[in-house]
C-alpha positions in Angstrom: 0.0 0.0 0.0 1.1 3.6 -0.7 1.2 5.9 2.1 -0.3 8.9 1.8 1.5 11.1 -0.5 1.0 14.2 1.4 2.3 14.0 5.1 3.5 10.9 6.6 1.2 9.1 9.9 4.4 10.8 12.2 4.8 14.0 10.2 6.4 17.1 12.4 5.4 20.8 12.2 8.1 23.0 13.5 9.6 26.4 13.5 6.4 28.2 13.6 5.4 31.2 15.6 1.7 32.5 15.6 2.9 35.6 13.6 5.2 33.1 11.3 1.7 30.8 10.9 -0.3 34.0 10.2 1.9 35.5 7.3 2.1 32.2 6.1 -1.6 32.0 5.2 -2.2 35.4 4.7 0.2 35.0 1.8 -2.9 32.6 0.1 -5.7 34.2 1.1 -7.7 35.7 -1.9 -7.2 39.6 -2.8 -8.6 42.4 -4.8 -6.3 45.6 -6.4 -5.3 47.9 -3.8 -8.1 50.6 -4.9 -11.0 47.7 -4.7 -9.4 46.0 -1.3 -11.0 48.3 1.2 -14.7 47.8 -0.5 -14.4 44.0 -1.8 -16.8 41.6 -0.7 -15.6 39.2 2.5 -16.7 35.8 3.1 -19.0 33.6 1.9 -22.7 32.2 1.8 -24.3 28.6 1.7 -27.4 27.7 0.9 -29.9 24.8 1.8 -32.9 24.4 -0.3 -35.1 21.6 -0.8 -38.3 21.7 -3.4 -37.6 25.6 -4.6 -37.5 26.4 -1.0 -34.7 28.0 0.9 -34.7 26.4 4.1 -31.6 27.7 5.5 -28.9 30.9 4.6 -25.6 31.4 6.7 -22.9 33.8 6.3 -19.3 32.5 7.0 -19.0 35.7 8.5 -22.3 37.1 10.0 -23.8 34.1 10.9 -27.4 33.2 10.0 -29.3 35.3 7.4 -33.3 35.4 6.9 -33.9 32.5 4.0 -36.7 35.3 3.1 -33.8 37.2 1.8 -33.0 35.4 -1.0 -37.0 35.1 -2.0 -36.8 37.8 -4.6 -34.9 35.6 -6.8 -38.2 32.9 -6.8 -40.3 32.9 -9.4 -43.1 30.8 -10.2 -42.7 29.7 -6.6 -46.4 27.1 -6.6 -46.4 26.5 -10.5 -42.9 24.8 -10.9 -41.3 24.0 -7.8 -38.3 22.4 -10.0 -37.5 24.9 -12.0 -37.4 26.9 -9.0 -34.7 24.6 -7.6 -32.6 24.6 -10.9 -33.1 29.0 -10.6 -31.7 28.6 -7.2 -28.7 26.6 -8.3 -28.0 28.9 -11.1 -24.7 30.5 -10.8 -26.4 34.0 -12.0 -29.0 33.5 -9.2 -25.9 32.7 -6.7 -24.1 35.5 -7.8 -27.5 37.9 -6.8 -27.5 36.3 -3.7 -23.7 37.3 -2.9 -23.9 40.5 -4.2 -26.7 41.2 -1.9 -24.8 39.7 1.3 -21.4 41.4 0.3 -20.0 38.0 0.2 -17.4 36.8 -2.3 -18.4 33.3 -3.0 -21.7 31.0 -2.4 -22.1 27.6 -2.1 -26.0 25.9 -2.6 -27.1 22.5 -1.7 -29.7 20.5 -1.8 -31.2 18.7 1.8 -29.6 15.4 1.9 -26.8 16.4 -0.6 -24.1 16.0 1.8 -25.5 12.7 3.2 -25.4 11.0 -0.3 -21.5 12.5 -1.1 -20.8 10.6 1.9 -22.6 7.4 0.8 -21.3 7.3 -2.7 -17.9 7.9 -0.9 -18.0 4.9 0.9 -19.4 2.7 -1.9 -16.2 3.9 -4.3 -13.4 3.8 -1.8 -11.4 0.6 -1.6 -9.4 -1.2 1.2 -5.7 0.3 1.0 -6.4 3.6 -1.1 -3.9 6.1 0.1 -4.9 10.0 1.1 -3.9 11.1 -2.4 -6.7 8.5 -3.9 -9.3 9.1 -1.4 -9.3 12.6 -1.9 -9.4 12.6 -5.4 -12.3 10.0 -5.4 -14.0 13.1 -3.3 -13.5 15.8 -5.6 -15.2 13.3 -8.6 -18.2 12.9 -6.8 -18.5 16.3 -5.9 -18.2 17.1 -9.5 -20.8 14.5 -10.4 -23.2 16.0 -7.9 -22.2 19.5 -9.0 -23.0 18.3 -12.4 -26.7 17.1 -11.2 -27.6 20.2 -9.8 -27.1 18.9 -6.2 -24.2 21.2 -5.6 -23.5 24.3 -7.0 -20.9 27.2 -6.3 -20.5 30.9 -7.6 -18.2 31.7 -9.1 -16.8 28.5 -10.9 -13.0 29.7 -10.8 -11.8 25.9 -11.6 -14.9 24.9 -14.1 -13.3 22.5 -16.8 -10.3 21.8 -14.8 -9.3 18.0 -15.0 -8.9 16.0 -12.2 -5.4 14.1 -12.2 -4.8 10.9 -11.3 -2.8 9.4 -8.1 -0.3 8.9 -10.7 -0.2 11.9 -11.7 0.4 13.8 -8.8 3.3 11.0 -7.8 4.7 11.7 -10.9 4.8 15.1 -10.3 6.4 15.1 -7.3 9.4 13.1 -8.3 9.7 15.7 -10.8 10.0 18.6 -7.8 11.3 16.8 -5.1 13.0 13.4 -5.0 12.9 11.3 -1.9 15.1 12.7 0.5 15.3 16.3 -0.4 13.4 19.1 0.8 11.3 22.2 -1.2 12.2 25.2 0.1 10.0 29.0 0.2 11.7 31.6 1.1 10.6 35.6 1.2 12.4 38.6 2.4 11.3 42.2 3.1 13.1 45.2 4.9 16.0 43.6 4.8 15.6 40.1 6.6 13.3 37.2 6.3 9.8 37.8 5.9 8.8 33.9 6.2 9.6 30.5 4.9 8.2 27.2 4.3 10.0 23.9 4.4 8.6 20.3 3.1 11.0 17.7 3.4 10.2 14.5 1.7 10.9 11.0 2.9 8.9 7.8 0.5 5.9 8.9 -0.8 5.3 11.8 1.7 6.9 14.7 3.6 7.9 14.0 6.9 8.7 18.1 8.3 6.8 21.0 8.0 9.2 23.4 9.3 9.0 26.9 9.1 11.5 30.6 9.5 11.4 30.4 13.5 14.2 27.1 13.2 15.8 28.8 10.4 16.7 32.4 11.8 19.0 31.4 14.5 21.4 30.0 12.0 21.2 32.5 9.6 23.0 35.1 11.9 23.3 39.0 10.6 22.1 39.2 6.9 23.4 41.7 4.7 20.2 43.6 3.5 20.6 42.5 -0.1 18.2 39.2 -0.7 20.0 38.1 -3.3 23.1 37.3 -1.1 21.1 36.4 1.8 19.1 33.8 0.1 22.5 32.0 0.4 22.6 31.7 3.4 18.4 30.4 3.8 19.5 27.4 1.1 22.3 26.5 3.1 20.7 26.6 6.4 17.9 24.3 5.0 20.6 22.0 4.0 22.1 21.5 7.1 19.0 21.3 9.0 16.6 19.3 7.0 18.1 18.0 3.6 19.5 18.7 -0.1 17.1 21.1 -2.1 15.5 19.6 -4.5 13.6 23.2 -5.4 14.6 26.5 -3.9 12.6 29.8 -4.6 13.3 33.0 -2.9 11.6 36.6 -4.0 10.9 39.6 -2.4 7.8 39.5 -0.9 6.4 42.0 -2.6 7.7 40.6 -5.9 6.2 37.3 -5.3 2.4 38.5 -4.0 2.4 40.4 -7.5 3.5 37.6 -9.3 0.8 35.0 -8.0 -1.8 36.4 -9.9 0.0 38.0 -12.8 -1.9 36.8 -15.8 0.8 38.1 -18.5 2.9 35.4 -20.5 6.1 35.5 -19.2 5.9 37.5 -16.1 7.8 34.5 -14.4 10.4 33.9 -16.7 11.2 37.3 -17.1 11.6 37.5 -13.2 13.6 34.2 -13.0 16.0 35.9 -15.6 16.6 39.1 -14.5 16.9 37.8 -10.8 13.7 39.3 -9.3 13.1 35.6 -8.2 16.0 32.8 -7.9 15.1 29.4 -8.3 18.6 27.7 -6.8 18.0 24.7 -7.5 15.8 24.5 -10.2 14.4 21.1 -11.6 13.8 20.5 -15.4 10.4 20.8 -15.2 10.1 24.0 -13.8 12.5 25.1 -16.0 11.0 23.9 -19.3 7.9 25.7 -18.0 9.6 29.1 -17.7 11.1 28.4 -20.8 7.8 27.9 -22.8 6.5 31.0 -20.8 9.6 33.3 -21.9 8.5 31.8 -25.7 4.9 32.9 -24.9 6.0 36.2 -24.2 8.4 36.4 -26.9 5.4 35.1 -29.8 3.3 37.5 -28.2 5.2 40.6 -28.6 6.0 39.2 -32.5 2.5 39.0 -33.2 2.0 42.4 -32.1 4.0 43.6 -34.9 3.4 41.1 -37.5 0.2 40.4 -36.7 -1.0 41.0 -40.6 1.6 38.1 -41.6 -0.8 34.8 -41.6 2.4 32.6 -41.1 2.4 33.8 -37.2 -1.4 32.9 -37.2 -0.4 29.2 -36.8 2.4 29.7 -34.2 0.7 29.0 -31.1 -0.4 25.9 -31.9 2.5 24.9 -33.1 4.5 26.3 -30.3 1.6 24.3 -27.6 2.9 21.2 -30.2 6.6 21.4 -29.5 6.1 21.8 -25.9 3.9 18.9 -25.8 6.5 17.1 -28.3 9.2 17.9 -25.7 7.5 17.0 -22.4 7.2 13.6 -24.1 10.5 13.3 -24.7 11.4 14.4 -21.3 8.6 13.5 -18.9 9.2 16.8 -16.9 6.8 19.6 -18.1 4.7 20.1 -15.2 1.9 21.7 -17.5 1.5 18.6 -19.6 2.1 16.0 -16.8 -0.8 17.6 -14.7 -3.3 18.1 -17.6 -3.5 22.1 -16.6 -1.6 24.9 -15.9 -0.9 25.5 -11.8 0.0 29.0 -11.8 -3.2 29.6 -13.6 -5.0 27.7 -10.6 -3.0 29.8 -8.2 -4.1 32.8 -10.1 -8.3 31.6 -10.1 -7.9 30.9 -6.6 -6.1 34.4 -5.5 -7.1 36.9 -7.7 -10.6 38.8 -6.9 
């Protein structure tokens, strides 16, 4: 049996203060562009509805709402109780329903939804399926009841996404981190380190979480300049944990603007000019940023040729070379997972 390809049955979390946890997840958390941040919407609502009928409305952050609040989106209310049902699952109806909350997201579901996502759970799940299996098992049948009308969510950020396999995600690993080594975060501001995150991998899983606390008292006084410093953060991960297997270190600044930078090539161009450092940097991250700087480069040439019908064809031929190479090499993370992650990262972040 595989273990669990995420964290191992013993796995150790260290190095953490409350602020060190905090910035950590702050560093995720969805945002808006500075002008809309003080005015965007916060939180989320769910829904419970059964025949047409709201039966209950909560706000993640204001707690329980009237259900007669979201009645001015019912229509036909005695005449077609299941069309009223599909209006209420509607992702335009949702989005009325947030919009009127101030909420950011909004989840519906049916009475007794939950209850058979568990059933169907336990009917597909087998005897010796690993984390990595068992949640991927979950996020099919939530599809399959999302697909139903059972579940539905506003707004659909990861709609068409493919669902890798076990597999997959194994595979993919290998390809960033080899069994004992260690993935390495780290972000400076003002001169010293803002945070870091360490995963060190051991089999199928990673064994530390460790993050800056253990980290800072061997780093002793930096210079200021975080592309010296960084240094010193790869070499005390070494010595504490393991081998890198994938370093990445930014300015923190730098690195918030470039999870949810949309333009082709905005990493590469930052890799190469030093904005980021990946030290080390495996193949398939760096075929990635290499297809990304080619993207960027195919853009700007289309720009100015874009009357020239040869350059009409390019980008599917450029998507075939990089899919032609991937094969050869097995590395592209793009191709291996079916989708693009940063484009994820940048569904999940950007509001």
């Amino acid at each position: 049996m595989l273990a669990p390809v995420v964290l191992t049955a013993d796995v150790r979390f260290e190095g953490w203060t409350t602020e060190d946890w905090i910035r950590f997840l702050r560093l995720w958390q969805p945002r808006a562009k500075p002008e809309r941040e003080p005015t965007r919407p916060r939180g989320g609502v769910v829904l419970v509805h059964e025949d047409g009928v709201v039966l209950k409305l909560l706000h993640t952050r204001r707690g329980r709402l009237d259900p007669a609040s979201a009645s001015g989106l019912r229509l036909d209310v005695t005449s077609n109780p299941q069309a009223l049902a599909r209006r209420l699952d509607a992702p335009e109806s949702l989005g009325a329903i947030a919009e009127t909350h101030n909420a950011s997201w909004a989840l519906a579901i049916r009475l007794g939804a939950l209850d058979e996502v568990m059933e169907r759970l336990g009917a597909r799940l087998k005897r010796g399926d690993d984390l990595t299996t068992q949640l991927l098992v979950l996020v099919v049948i939530l599809r399959e009841m999302i697909g139903e009308g059972s579940i539905a969510t506003w707004p659909q950020r990861l709609r068409g996404l493919p669902v890798p396999t076990p597999q997959v995600i194994h595979r993919t690993i290998d390809t960033l981190c080899a069994d004992g080594r260690a993935i390495a975060l780290g972000l400076f501001d003002g001169g010293g380190l803002w945070t870091a995150f360490v995963a060190r991998r051991r089999g199928f899983a990673f064994d530390v979480i460790a993050g800056p606390e253990e980290l800072r008292a061997s780093l002793g006084l930096l210079s200021g300049d975080w592309r010296r410093d960084y240094r010193h953060v790869a070499a005390a991960v070494e010595e504490r944990y393991a081998p890198l297997g994938l370093g990445c270190f930014a300015e923190l600044e730098t690195f918030r603007a470039l999870q949810t930078n949309p333009n082709p090539g905005a990493w590469s161009r930052a890799v190469a000019v030093r904005d980021v450092v990946m030290a080390p940097m495996p193949a398939g991250v760096g075929l990635a940023l290499g297809f990304d700087g080619v993207r960027y480069a195919m853009r700007g040439l289309r720009l100015l040729t874009e009357r020239l019908v040869p350059f009409s064809v390019m980008g599917p031929l450029l998507e075939a070379a990089r899919a032609g190479v991937a094969r050869v090499t097995g590395k592209d993370l793009a191709i291996e997972l079916g989708f693009d992650p940063m484009a994820v990262l940048r569904a999940l972040l950007e509001r």
